[in-house]
Backbone of each chain as ProteinMPNN parsed JSONL, in Angstrom:
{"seq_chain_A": "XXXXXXXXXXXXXXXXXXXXXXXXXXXXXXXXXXXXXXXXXXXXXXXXXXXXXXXXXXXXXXXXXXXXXXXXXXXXXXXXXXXXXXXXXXXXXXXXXXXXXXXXXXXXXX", "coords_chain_A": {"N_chain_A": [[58.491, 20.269, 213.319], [57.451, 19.705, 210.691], [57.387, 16.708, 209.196], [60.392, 14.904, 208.647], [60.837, 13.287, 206.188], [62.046, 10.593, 204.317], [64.154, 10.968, 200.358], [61.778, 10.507, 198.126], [60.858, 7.381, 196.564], [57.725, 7.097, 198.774], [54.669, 6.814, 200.954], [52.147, 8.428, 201.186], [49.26, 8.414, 203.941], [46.341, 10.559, 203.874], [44.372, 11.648, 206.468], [41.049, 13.203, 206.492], [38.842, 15.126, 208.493], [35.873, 15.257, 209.988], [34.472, 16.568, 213.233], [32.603, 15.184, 215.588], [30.496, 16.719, 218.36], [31.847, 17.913, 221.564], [35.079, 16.073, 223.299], [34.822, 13.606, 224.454], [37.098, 11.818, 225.517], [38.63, 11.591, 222.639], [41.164, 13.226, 222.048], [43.144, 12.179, 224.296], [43.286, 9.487, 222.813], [43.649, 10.081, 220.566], [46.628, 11.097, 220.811], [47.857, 8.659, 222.111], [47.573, 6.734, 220.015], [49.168, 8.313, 218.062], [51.782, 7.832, 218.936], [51.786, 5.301, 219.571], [51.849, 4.323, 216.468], [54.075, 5.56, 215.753], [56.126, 3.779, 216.664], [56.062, 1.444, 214.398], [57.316, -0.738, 212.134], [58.56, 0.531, 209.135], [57.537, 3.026, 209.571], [57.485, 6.797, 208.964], [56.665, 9.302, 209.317], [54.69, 11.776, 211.125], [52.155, 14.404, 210.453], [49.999, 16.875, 211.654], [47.152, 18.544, 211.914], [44.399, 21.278, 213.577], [41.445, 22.83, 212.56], [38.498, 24.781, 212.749], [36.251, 23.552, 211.848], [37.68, 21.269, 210.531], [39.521, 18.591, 210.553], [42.828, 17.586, 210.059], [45.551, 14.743, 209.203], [48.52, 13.549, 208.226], [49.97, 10.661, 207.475], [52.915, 9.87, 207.094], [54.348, 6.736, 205.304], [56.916, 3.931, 204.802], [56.022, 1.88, 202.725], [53.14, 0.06, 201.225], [52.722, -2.271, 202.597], [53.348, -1.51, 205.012], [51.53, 0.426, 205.571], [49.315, -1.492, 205.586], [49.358, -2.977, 207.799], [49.584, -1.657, 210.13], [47.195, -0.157, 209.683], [45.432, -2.575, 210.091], [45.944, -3.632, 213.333], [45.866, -4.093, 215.992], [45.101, -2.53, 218.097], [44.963, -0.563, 217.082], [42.798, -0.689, 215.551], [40.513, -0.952, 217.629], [40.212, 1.695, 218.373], [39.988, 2.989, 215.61], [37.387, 2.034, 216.25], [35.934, 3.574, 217.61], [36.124, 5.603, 216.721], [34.605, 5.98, 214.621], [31.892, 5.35, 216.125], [31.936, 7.392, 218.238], [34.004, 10.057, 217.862], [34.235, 11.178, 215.113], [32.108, 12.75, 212.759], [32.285, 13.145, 209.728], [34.681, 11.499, 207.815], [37.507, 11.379, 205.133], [40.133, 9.43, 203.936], [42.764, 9.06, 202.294], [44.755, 7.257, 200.163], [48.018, 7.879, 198.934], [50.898, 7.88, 196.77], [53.629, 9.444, 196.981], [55.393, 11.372, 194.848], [57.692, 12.955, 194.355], [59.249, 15.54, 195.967], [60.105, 18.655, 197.657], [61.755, 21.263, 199.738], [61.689, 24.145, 201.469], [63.761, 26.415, 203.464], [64.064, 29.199, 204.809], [66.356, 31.792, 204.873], [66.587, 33.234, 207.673], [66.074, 31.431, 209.402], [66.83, 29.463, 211.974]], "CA_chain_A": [[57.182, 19.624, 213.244], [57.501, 19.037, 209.099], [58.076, 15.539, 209.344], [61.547, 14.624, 208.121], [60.592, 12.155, 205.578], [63.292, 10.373, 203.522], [63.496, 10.608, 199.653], [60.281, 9.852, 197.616], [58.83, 7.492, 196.696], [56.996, 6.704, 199.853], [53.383, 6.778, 201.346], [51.474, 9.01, 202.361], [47.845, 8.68, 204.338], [46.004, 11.711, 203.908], [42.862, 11.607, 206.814], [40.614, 14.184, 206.695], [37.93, 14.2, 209.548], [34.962, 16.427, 210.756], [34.639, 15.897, 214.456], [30.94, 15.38, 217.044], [30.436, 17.977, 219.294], [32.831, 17.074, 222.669], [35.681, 15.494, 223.578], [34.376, 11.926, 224.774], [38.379, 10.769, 224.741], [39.414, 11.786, 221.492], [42.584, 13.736, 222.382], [44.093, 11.366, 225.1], [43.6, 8.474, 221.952], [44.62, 10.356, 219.482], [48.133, 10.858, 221.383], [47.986, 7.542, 222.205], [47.368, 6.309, 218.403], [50.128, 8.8, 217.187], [52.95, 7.396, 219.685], [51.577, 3.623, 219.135], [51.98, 4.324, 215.104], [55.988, 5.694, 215.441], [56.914, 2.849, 216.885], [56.055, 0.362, 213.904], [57.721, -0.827, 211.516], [57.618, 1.455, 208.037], [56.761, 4.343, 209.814], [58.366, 7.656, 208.5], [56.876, 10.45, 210.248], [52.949, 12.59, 210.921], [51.846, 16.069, 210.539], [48.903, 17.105, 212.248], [46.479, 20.381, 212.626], [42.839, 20.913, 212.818], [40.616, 24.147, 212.055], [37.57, 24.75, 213.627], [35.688, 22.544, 210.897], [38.435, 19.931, 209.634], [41.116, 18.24, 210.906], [43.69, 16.799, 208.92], [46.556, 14.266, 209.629], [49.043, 12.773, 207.526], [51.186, 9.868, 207.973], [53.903, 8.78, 206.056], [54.886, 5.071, 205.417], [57.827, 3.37, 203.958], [55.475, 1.321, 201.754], [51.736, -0.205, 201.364], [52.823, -3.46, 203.818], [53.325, -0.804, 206.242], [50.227, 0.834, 205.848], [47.82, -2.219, 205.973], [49.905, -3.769, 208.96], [48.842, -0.902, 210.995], [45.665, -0.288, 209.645], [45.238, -4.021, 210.858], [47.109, -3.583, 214.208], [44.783, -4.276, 216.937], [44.73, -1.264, 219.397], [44.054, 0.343, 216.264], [41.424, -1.544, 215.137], [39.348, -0.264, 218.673], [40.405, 3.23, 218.085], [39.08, 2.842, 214.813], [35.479, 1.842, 215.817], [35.027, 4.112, 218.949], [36.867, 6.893, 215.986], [33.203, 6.056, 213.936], [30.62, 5.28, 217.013], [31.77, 8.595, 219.013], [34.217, 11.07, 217.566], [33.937, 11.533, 213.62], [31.019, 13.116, 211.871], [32.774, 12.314, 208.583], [36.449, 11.284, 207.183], [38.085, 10.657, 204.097], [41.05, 8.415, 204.089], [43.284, 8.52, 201.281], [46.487, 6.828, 200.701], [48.76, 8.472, 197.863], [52.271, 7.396, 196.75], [54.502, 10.3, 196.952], [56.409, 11.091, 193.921], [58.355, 13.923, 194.377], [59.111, 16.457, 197.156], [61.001, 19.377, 197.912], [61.631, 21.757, 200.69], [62.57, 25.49, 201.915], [63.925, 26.573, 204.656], [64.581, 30.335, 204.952], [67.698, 32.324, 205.393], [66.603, 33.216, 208.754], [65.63, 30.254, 210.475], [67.835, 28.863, 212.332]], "C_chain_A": [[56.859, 19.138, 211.83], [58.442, 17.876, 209.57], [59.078, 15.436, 207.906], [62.055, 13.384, 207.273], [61.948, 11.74, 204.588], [62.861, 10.869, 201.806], [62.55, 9.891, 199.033], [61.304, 8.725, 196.701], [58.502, 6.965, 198.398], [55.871, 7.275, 199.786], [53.067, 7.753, 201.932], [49.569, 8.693, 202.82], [47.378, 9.525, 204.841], [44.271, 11.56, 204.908], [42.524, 12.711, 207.318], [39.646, 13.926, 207.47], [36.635, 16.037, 209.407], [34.562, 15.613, 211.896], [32.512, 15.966, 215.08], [31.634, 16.466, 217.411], [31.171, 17.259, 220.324], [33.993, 16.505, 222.753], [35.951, 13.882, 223.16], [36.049, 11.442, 224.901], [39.253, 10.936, 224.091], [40.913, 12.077, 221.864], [43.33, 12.477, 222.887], [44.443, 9.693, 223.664], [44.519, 9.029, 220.647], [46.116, 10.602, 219.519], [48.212, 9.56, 221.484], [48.498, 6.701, 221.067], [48.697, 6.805, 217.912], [51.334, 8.062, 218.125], [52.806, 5.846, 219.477], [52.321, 3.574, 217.392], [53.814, 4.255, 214.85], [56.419, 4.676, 216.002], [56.649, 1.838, 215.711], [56.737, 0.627, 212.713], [57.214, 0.031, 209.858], [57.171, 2.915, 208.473], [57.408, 5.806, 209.691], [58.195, 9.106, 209.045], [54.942, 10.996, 210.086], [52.884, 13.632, 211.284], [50.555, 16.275, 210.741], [48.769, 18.961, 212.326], [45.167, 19.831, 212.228], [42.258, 22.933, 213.328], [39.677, 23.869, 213.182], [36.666, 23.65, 212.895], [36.027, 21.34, 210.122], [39.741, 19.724, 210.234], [41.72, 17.309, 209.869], [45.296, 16.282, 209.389], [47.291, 13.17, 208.319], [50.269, 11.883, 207.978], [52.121, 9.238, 206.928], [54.772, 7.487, 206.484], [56.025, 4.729, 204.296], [56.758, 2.708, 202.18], [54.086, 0.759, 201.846], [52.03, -1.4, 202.449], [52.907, -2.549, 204.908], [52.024, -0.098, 206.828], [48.836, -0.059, 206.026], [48.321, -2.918, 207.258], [49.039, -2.938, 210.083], [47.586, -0.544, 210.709], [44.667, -1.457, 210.415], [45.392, -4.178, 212.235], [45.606, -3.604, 215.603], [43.813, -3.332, 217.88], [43.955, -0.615, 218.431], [42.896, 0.587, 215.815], [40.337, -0.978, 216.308], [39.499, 1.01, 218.542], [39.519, 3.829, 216.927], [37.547, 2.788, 214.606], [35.014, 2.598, 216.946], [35.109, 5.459, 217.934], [34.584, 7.496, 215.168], [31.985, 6.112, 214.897], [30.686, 6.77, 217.964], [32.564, 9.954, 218.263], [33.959, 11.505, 216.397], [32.278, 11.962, 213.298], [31.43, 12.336, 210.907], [34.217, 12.244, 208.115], [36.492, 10.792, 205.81], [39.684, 9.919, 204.03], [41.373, 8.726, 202.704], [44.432, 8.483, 201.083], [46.986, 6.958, 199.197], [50.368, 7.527, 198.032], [53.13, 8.743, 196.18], [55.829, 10.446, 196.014], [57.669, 11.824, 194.028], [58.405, 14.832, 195.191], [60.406, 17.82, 197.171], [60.793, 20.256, 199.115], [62.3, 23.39, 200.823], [62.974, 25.491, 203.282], [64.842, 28.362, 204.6], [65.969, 30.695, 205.648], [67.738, 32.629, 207.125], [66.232, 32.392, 209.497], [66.993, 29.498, 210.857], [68.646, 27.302, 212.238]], "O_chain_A": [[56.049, 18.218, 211.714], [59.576, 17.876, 210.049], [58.83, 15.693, 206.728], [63.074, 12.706, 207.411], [62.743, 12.598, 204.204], [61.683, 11.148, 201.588], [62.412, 8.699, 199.306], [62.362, 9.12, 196.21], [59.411, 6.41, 199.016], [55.659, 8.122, 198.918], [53.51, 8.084, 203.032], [48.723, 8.791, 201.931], [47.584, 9.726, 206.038], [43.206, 11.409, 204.309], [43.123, 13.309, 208.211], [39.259, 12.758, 207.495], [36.68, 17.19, 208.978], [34.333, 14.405, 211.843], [31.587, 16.741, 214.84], [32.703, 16.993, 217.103], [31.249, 16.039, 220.18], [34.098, 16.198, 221.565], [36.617, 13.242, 222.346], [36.241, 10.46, 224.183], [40.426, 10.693, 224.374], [41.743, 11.172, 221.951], [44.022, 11.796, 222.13], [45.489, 9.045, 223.619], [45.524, 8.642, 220.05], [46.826, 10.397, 218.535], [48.934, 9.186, 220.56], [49.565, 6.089, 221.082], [49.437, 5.984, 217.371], [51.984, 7.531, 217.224], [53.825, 5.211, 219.205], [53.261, 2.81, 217.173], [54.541, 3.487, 214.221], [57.619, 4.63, 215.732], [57.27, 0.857, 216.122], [56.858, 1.745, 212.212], [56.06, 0.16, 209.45], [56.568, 3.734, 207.78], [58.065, 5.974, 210.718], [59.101, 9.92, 209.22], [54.169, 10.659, 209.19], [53.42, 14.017, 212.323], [49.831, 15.784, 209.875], [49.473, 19.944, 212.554], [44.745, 18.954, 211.474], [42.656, 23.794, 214.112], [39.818, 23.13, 214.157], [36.376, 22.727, 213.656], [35.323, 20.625, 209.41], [40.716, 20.465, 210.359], [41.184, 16.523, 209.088], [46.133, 17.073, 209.824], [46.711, 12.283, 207.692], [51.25, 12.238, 208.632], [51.953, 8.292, 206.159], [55.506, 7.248, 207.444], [56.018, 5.174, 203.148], [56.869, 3.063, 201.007], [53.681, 1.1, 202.958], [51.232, -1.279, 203.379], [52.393, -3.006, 205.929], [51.595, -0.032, 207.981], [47.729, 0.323, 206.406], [47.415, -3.54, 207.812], [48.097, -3.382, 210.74], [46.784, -0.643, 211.637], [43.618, -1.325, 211.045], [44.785, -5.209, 212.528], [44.577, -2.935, 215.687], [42.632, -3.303, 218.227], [42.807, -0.189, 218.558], [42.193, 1.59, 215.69], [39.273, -0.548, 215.862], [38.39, 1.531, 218.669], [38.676, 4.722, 217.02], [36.781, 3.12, 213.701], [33.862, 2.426, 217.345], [34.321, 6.375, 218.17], [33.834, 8.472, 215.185], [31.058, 6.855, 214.574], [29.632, 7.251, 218.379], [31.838, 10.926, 218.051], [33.257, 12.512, 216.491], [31.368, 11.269, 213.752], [31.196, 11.128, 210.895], [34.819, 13.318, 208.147], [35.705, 9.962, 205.355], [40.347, 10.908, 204.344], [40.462, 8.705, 201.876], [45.243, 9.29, 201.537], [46.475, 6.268, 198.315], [50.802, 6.832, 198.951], [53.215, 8.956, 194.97], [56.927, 9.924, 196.209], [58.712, 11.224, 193.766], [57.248, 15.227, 195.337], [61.506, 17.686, 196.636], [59.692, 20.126, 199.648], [63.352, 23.687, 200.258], [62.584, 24.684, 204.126], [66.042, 28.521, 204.376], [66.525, 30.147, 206.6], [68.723, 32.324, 207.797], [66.003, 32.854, 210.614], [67.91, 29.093, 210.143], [69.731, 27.135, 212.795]]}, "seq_chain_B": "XXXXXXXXXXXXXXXXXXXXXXXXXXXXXXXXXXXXXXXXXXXXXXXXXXXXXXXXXXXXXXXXXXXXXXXXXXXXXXXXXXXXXXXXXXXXXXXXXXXXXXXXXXXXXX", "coords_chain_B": {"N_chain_B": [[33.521, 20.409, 204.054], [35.307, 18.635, 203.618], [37.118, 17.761, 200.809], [35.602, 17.063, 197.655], [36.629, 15.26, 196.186], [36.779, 13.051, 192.872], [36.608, 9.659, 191.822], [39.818, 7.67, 192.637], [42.053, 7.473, 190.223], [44.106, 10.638, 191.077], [46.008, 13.649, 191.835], [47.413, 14.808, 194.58], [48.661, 17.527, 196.268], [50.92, 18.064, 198.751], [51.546, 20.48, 200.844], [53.415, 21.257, 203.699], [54.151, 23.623, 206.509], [56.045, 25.761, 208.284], [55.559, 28.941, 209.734], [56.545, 32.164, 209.59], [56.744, 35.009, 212.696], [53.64, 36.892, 213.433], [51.211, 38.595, 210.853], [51.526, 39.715, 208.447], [50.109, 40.366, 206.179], [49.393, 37.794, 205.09], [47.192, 36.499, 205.393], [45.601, 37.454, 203.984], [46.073, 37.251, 201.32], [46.299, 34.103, 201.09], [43.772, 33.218, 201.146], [43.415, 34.481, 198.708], [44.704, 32.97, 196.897], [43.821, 30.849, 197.038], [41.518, 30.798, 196.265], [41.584, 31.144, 193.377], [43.418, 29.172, 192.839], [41.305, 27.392, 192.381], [39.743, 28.305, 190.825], [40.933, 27.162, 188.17], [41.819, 24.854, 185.799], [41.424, 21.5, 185.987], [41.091, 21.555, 188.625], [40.609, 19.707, 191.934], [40.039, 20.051, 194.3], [40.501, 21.266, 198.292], [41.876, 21.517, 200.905], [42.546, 22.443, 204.269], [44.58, 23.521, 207.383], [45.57, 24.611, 210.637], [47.854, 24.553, 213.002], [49.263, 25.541, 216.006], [51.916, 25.541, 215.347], [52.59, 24.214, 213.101], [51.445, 24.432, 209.646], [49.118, 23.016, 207.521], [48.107, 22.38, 203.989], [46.33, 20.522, 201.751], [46.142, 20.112, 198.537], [43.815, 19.294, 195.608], [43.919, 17.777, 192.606], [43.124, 16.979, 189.123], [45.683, 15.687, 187.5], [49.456, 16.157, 186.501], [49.993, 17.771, 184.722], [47.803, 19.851, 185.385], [48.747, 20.312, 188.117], [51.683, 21.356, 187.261], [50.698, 23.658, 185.846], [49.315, 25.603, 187.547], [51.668, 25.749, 189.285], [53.564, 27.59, 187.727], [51.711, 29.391, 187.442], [51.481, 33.089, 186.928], [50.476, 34.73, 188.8], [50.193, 33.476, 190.966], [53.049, 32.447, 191.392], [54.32, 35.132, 192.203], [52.891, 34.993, 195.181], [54.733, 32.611, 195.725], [57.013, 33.698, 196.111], [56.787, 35.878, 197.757], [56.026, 34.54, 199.995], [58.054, 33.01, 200.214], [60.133, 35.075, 201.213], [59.007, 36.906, 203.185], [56.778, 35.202, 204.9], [56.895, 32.319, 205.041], [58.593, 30.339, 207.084], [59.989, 27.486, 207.28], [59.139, 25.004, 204.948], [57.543, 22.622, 203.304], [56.755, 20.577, 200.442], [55.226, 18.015, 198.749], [54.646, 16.312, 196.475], [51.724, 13.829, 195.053], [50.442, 10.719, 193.889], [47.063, 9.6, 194.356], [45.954, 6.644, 195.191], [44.145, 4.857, 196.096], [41.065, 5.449, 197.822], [38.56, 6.152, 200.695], [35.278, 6.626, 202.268], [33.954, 7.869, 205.113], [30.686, 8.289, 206.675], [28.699, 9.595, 209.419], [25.93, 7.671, 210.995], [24.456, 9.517, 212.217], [25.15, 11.657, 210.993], [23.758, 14.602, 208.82]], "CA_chain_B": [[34.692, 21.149, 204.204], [36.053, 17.53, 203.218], [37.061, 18.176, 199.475], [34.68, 16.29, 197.015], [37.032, 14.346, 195.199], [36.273, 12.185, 192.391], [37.799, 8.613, 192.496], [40.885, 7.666, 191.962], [43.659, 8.512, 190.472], [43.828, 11.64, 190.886], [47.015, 14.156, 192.987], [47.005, 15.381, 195.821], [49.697, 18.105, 196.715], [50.404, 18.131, 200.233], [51.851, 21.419, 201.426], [53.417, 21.713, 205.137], [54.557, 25.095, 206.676], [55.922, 26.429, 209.586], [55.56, 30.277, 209.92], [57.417, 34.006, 210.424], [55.871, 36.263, 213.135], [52.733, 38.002, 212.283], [50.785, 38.369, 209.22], [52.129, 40.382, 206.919], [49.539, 40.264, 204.528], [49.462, 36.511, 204.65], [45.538, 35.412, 205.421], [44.535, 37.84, 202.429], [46.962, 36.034, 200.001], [46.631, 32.912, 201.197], [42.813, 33.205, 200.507], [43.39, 35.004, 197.147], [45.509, 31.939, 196.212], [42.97, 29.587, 197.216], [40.34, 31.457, 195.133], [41.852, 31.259, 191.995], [43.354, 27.581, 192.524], [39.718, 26.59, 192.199], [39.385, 28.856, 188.9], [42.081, 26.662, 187.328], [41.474, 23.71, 185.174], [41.947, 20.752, 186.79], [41.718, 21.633, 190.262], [39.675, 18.863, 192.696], [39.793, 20.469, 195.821], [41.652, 22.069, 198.611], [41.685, 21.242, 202.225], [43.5, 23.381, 204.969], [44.063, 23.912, 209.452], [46.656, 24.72, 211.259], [47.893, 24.164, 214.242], [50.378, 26.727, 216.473], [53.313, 25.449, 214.701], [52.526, 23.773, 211.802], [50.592, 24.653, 208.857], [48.769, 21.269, 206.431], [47.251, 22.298, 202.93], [46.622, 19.827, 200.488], [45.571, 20.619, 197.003], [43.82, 17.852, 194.745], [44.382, 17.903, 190.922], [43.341, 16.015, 188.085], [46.624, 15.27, 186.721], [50.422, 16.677, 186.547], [49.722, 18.905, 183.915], [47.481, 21.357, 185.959], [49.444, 20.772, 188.908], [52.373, 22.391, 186.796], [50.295, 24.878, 185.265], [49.357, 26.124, 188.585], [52.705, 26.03, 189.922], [54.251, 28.458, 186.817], [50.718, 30.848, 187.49], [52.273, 34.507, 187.335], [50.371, 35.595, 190.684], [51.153, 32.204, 192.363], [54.549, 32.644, 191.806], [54.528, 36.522, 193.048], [53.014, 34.718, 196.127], [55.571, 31.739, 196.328], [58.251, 34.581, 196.366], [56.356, 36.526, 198.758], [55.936, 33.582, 200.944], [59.798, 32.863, 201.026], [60.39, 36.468, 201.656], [57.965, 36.393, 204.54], [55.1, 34.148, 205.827], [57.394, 31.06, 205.478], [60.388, 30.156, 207.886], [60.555, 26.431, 206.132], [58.028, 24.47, 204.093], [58.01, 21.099, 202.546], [55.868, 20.365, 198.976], [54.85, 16.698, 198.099], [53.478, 15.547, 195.134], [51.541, 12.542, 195.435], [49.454, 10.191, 193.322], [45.969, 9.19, 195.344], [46.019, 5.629, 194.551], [42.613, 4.68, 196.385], [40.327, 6.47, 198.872], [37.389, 5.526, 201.286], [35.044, 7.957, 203.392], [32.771, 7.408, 206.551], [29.943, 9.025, 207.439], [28.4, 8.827, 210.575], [24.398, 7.526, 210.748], [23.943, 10.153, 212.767], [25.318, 13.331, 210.174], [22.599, 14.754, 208.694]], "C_chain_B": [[35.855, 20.263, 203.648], [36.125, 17.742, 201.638], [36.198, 16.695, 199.014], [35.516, 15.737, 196.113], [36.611, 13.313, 194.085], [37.062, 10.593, 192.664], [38.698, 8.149, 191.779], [41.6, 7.228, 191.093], [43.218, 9.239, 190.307], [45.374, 12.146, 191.61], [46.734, 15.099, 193.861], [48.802, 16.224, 195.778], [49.758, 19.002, 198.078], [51.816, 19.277, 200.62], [51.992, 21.712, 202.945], [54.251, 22.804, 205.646], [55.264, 25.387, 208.225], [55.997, 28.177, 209.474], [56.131, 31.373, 210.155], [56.31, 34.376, 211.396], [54.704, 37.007, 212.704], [52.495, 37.285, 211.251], [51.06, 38.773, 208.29], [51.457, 40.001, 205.575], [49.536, 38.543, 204.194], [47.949, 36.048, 204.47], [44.947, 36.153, 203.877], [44.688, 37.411, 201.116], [46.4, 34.912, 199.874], [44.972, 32.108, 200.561], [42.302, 33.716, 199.028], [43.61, 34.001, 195.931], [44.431, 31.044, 195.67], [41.88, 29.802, 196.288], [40.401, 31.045, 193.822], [42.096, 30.273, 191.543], [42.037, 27.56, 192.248], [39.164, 27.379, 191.356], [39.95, 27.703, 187.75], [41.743, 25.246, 187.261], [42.176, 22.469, 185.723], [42.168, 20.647, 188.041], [40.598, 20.455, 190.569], [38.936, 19.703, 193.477], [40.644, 20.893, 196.544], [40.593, 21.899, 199.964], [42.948, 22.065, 203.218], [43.284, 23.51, 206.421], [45.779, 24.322, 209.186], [46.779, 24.942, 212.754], [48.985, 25.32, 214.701], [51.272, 26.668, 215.878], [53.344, 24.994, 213.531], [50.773, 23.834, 210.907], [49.963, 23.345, 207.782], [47.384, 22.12, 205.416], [47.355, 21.488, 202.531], [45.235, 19.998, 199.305], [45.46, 19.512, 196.075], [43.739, 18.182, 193.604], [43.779, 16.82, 190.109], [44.603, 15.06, 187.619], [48.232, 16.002, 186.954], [50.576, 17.573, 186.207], [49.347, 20.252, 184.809], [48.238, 21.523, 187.382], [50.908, 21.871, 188.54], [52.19, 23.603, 186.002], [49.899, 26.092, 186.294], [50.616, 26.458, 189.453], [53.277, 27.337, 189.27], [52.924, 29.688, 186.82], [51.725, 31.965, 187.66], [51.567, 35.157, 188.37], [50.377, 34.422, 191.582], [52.107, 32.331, 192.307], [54.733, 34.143, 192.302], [54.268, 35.573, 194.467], [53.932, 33.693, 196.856], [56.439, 32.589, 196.759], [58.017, 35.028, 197.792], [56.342, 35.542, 200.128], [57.277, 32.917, 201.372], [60.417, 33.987, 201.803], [60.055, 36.679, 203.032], [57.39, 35.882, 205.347], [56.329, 33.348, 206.027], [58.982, 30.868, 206.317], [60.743, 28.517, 207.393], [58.8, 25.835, 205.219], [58.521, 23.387, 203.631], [56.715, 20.981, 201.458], [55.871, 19.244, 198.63], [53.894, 16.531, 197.691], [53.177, 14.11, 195.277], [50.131, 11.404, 194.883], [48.46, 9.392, 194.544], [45.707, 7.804, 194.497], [44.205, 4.95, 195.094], [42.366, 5.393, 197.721], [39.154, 5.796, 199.297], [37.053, 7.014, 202.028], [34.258, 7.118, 204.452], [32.013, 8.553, 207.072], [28.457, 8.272, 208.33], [26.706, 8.828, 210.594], [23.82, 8.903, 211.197], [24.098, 11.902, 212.2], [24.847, 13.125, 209.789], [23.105, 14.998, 206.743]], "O_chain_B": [[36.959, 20.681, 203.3], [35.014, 17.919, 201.14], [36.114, 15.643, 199.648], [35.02, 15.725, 194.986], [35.862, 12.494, 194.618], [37.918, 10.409, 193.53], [38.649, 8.103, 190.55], [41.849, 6.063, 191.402], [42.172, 9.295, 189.661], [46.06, 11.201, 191.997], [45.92, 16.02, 193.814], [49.835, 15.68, 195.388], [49.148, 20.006, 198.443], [52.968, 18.844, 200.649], [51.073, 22.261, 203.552], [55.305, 22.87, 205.014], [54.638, 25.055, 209.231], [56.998, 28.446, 208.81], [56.218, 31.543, 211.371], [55.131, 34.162, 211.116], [54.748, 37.706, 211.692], [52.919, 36.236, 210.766], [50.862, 38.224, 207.206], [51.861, 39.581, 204.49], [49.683, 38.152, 203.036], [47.577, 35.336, 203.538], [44.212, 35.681, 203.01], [43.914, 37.246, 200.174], [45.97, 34.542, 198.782], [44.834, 31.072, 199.91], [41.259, 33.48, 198.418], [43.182, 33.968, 194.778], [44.164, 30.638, 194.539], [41.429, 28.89, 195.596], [39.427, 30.641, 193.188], [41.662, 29.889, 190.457], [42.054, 28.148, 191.167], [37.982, 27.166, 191.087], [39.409, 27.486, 186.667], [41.456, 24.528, 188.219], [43.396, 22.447, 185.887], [43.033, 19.979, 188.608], [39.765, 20.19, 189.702], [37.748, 20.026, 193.457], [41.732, 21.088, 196.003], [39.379, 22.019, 200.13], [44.104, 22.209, 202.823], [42.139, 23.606, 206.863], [46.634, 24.346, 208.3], [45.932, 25.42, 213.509], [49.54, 25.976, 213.82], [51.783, 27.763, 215.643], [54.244, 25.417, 212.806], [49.628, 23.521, 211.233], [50.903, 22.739, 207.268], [46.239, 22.39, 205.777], [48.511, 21.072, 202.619], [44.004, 19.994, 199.316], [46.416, 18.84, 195.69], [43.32, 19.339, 193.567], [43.985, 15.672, 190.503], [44.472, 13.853, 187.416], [48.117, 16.632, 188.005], [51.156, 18.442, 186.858], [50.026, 21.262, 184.992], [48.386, 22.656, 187.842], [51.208, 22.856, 189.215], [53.055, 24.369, 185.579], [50.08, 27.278, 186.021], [50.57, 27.38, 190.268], [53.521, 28.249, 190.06], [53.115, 30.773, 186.269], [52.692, 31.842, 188.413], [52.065, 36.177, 188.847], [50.553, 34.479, 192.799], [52.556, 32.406, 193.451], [55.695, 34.144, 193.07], [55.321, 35.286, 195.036], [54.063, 33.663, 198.079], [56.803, 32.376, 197.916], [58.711, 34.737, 198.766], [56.687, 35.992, 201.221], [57.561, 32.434, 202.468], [61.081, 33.853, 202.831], [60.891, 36.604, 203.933], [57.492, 36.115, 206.551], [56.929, 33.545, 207.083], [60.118, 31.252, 206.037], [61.929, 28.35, 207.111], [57.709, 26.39, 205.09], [59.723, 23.143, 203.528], [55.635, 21.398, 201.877], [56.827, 19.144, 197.861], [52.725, 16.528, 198.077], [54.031, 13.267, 195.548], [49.042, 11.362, 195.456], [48.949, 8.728, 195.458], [45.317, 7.831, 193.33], [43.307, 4.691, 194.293], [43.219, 5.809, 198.505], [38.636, 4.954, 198.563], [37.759, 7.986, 202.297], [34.063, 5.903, 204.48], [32.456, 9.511, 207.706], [27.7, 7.311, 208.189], [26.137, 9.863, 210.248], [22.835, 9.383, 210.635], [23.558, 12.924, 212.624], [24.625, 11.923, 209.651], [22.234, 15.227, 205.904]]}, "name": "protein", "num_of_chains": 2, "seq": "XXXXXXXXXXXXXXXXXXXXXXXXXXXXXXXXXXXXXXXXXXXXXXXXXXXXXXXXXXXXXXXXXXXXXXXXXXXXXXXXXXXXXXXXXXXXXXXXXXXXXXXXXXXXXXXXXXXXXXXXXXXXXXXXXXXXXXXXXXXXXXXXXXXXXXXXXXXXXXXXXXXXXXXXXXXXXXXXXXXXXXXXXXXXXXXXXXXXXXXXXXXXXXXXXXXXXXXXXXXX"}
């Protein structure tokens, strides 16, 4: 589930959210959204979880053309404004350029 | 719960996890950690969920500096150890300059 990003540098978009009270949707789009996203071009991999008070999803992109393509991308674009008129309280959006990375992976894991 | 960032540049260090069994002393650490990051010069902020399988911190910074002054802490590194030893079965660590940021909040949060 640690997305299997290539060496840096690449993108990441860090969105942090606080959700409404309910459903309304959300879930079935937000699968939707994440399976629409891996298919486009630039797209390197997303790590998802959410708390009881914050969810947080990151996506990594080859490069910034990748990230305003889909930002742009149509479906998205309605996802986007039902994201502000029904599910979000509040989000922050922010898109970093990934300098450096490393990884573990314990003796016992398989 | 959304960290209060100032604007950017700034780094963001995005921390993803997957888990050992159990706690073993992990939630009291993990909040000990978090405590003290946010003693330490240069910290932003610090955002955190998790999901059944995967864990998503990310830790915002001023600069490189306190991100490596925080890394070489002598009771963060007892807990990095401790956290290879234990809590963690892999992990991935990216450093990542926040090149620009937007938020949204909704008419209706108070």
């Amino acid at each position: 589930m640690i997305a299997a990003t290539p060496a840096p540098p690449y993108f990441a978009v860090i969105f942090t959210s606080t959700r409404t009270e309910g459903d309304h949707g959300y879930a079935e789009m937000a699968g939707q959204m994440e399976e629409l996203a891996s298919t486009r071009d630039g797209f390197l991999g997303i790590e998802s979880a959410r708390a009881d008070n914050i969810g947080l999803t990151i996506s990594y992109w080859r490069d910034e053309h990748a990230i305003s393509a889909w930002k742009a991308d149509v479906e998205h674009l309605a996802a986007q404004r039902l994201g502000r008129e029904r599910w979000y309280d509040t989000y922050s959006v922010r898109v970093a350029k990934v300098e450096r990375a490393y990884d573990f992976v314990s003796a016992n894991s398989v």
